[in-house]
N, C-alpha and C positions, 0 to 999 in steps of 0.2 A: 507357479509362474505369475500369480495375479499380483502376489502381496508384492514381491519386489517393484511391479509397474507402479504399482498403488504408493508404495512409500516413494520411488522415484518423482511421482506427481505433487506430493505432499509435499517436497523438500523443494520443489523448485522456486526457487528467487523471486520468481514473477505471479504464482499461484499461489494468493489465499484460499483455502477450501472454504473458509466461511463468508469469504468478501465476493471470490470469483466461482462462484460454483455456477454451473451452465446451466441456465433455464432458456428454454422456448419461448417466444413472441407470444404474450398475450393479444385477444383481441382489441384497437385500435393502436397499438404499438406500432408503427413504423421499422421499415428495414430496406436496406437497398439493392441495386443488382451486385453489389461487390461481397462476397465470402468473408473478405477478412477484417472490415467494417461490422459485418453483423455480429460474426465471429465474437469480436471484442465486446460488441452493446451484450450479446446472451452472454457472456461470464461477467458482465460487471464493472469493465475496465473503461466503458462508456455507459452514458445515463439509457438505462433500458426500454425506457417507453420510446427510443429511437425518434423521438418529436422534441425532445432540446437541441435548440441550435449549438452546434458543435465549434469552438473555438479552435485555433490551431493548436494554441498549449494545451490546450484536451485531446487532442490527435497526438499530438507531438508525445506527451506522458502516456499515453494510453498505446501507442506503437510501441514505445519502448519498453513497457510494462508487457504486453502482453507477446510482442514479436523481437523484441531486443533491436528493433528498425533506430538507426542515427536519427538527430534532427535533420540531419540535409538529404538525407532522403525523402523524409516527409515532408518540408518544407519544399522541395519540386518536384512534389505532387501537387502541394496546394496551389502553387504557382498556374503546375499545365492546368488544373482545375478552374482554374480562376479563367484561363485561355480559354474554358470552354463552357464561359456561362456559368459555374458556380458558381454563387457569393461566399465570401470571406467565410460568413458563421451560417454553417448549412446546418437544416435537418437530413437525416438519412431518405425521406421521402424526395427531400427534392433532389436528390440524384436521379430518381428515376426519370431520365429524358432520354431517348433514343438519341446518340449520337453526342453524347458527353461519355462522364465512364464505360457508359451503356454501350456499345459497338458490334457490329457483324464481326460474321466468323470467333465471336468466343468459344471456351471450350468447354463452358456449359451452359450456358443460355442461345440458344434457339434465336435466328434474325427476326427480327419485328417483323419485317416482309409477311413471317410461316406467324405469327400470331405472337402470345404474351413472353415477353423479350426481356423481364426484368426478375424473374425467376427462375429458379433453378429446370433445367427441362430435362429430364431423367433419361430420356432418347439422346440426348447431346450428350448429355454424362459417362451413359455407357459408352458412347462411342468412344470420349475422351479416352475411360477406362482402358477400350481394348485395345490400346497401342502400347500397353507393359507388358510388354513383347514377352518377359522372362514370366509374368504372372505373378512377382513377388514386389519389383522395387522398380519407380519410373527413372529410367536412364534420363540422360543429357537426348540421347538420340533418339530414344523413344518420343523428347518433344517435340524435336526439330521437324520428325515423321509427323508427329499431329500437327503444329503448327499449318504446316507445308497441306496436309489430305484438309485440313479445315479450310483454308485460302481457299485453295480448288475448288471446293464443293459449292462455297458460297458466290465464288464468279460465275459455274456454273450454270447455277439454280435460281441465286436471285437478283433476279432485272432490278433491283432498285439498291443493289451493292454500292456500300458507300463507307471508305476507310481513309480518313484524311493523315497527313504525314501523324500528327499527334498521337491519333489515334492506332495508327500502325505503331506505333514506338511504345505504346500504354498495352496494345495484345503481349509486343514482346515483353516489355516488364512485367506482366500479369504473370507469364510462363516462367520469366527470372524466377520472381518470388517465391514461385512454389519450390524451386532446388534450393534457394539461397535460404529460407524460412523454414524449409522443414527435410531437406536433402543431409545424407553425412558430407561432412568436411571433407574434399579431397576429392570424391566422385560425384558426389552431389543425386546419387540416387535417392530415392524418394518411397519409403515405405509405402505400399497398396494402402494399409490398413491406416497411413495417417489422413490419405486423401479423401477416404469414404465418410470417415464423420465431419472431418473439414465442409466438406462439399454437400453430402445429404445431410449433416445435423445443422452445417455453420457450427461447428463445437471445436476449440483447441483440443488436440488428439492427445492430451495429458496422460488420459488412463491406458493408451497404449503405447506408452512408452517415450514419447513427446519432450523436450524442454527448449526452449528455444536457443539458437544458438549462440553459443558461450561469451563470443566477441561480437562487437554490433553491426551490424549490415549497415554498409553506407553506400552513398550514390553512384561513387566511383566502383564495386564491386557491381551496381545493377548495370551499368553502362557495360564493365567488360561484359558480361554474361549474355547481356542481349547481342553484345556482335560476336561471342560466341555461336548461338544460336542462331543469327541470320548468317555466320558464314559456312557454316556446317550444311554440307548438302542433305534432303532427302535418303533414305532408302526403301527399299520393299517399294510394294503394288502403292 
């Protein structure tokens, strides 16, 4: 079963094995609170040491390279970016600011309120985790349920909640992404096993069977999907 994922990964359009092969963050490298950011810097498709300032046409080729993302989706990212305090030609460090990308109720980083809010926090994760309901593949509904129990928990719990219209529309796109970048066509389920190296490696899930998807994600598909998911009610506890 391995060789066919293997040659699958080798043929992919976007995946040089010799260019983009995934290495871990050396020490003083830089990395941000964002997965698919890093993602990109450990295979290569951005400069690694995570401390060159990043242009747009290096986001822009390096989305498409590594997640088949349009321009016009990345360019209104850069944009809301820009709305929220990042300069034009960021390092990945200077993302880290509470309350730019950075935001309460993500679905795996932990509120700044409960402590370090720009990494991954493996309590948040699982949590994320057990809302695949089936144990195999994350539904549409499965997110809508986490979206919805994460809101909750964090008006909740923390007195210093704070989600501006922007940043409410950048939670939902985060959760778009994950169906529209790594979901099947059509149902938009989300393999268990692509999410876990995604999310604990930062690694494009190549070796398990991974490519991204065939025709390019543009802005107009994140827009419907997010009011997909905000009009989809809740289910369960």
């Amino acid at each position: 079963m391995f060789f066919p994922i293997l040659v699958a990964a080798v043929l992919s359009q976007s995946f040089d094995p010799n260019v983009n092969k995934w290495l871990p963050p050396l020490p003083g490298q830089s990395r941000s609170p964002c997965p698919g950011l890093n993602s990109l810097t450990n295979h290569g498709y951005l400069p690694r040491d995570g401390n060159t300032p990043l242009t747009p046409d290096m986001l822009i080729t390096a989305c498409k390279n590594g997640f088949n993302a349009d321009a016009d989706l990345i360019n209104f990212i850069l944009g809301a970016a820009a709305n929220l305090g990042i300069p034009q030609n960021f390092t990945l460090g200077q993302l880290n600011i509470h309350n730019a990308i950075e935001h309460d109720a993500s679905l795996t980083r932990q509120d700044c309120y409960f402590g370090e809010c720009f990494k991954l926090n493996i309590k948040q994760f699982t949590n994320f985790m057990s809302h695949v309901s089936n144990g195999r593949t994350l539904t549409v509904q499965d997110m809508v349920n986490c979206r919805h129990n994460h809101f909750n928990y964090t008006i909740a719990n923390n007195p210093t909640y704070l989600l501006t219209g922007m940043q409410y529309f950048l939670a939902y796109g985060e959760s778009s992404f994950i169906h529209l970048f790594f979901g099947a066509s059509g149902t938009w389920e989300v393999p268990a096993e692509f999410l876990i190296p995604f999310f604990l490696e930062e690694r494009l899930p190549f070796f398990e069977g991974w490519n991204p998807p065939a025709d390019p994600v543009h802005l107009s598909q994140v827009f419907n999907f997010i009011s997909t998911l905000q009009s989809m009610p809740a289910t369960g506890p």
